[in-house]
C-alpha positions as a Markdown table, in Angstrom:
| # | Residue | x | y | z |
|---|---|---|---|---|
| 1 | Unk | 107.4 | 81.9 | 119.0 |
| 2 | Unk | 110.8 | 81.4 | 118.4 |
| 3 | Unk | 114.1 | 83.5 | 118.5 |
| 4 | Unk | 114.4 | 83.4 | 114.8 |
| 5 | Unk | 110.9 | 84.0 | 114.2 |
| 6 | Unk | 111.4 | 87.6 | 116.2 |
| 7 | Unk | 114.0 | 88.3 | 114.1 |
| 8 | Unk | 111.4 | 87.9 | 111.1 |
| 9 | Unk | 109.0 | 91.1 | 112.4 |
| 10 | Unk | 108.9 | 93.8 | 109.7 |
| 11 | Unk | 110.4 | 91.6 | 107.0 |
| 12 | Unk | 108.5 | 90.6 | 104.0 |
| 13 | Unk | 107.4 | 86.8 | 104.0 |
| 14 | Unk | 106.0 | 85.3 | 101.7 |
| 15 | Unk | 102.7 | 82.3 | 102.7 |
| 16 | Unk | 100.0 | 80.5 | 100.9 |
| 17 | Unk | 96.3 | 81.8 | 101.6 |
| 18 | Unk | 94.8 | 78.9 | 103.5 |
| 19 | Unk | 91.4 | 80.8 | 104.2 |
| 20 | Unk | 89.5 | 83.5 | 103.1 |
| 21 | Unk | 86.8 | 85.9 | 105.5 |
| 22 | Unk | 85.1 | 89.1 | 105.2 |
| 23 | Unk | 86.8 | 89.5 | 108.0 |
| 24 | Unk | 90.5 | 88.7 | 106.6 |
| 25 | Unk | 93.0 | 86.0 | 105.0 |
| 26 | Unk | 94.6 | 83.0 | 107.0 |
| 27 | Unk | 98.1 | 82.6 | 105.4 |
| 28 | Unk | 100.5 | 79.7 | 106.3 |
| 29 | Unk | 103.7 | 81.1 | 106.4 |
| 30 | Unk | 105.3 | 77.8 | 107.2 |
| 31 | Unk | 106.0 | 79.2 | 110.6 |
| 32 | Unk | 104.8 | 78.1 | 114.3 |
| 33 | Unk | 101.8 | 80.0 | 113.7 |
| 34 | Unk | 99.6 | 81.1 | 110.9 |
| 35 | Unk | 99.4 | 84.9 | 109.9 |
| 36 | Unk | 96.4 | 87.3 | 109.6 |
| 37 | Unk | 95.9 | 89.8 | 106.7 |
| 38 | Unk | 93.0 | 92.0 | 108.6 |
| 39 | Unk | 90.5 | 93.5 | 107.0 |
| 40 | Unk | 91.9 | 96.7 | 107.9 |
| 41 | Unk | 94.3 | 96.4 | 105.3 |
| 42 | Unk | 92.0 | 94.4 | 102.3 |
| 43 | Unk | 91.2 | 96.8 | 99.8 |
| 44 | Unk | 88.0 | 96.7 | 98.3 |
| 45 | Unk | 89.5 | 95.2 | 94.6 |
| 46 | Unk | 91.6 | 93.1 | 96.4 |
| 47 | Unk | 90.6 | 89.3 | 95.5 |
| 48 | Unk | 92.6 | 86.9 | 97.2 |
| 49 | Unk | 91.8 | 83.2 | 97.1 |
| 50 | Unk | 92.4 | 80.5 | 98.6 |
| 51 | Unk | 95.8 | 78.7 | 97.1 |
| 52 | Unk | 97.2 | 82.5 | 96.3 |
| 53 | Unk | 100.6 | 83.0 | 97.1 |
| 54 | Unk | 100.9 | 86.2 | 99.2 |
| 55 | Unk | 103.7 | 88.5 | 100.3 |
| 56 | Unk | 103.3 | 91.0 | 103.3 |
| 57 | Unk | 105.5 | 92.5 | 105.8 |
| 58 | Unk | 105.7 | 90.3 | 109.2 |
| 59 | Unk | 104.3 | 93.4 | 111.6 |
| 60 | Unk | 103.5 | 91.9 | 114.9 |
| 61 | Unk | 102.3 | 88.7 | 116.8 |
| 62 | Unk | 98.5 | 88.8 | 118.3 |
| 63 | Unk | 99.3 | 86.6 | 121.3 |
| 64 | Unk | 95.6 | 86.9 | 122.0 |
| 65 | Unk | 94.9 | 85.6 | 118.4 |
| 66 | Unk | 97.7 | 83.2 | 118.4 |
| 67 | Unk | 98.2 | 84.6 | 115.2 |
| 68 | Unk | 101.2 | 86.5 | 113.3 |
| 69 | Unk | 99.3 | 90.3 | 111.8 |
| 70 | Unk | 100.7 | 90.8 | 108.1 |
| 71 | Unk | 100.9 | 93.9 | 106.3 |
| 72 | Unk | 100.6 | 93.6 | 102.6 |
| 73 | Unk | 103.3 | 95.9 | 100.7 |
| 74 | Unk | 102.2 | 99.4 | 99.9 |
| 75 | Unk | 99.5 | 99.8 | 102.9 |
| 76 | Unk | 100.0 | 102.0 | 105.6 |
| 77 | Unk | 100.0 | 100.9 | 109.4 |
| 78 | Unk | 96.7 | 101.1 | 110.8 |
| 79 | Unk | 98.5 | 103.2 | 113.4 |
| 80 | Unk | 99.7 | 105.8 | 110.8 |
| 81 | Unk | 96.0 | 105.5 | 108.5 |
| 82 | Unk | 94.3 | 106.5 | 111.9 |
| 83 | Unk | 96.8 | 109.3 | 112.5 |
| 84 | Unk | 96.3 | 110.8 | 109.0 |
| 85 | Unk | 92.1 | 110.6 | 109.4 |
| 86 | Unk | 92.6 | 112.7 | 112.6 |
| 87 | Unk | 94.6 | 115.5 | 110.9 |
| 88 | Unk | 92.6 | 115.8 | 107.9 |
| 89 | Unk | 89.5 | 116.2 | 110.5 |
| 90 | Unk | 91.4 | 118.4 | 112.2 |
| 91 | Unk | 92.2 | 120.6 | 109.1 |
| 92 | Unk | 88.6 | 120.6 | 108.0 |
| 93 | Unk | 87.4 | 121.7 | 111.3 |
């Protein structure tokens, strides 16, 4: 990964879906490495397809997945979605 592709993380890029999962989307962001849109943050009326042109928020790079993690505008951090699930258990308790 590149010094100017560091300098990307948290911006919002915009790719082409290249593949579609249950399990995420592949998007080429014309970059050194494709991204991943995990199913973590795929809404269940979401309805992307291959050729869609998609804009998310450059989070992090998976060096384990060789893959750069995208966050699609308006979704909350898996981190912070986690967070919130404990203190609403923790308020119904």
């Amino acid at each position: 990964m590149s010094e100017t592709e560091m300098g990307l993380m948290g911006t919002l890029v915009e790719g082409e879906a290249i593949a579609v999962f249950r399990w995420g989307v592949i998007v080429d962001l014309g970059l050194s490495h494709v991204g991943l849109i995990d199913v973590l943050y795929i809404e269940d009326d979401d309805n992307y397809q291959v050729g869609d042109r998609v804009s998310c928020y450059l989070s992090v790079f998976d060096e384990m997945k060789r893959k750069f993690i995208l966050r699609p505008p308006g979704q909350v951090p898996v981190v912070e979605r986690l967070r919130r699930i404990r203190e609403q258990r923790d308020l119904s308790s």
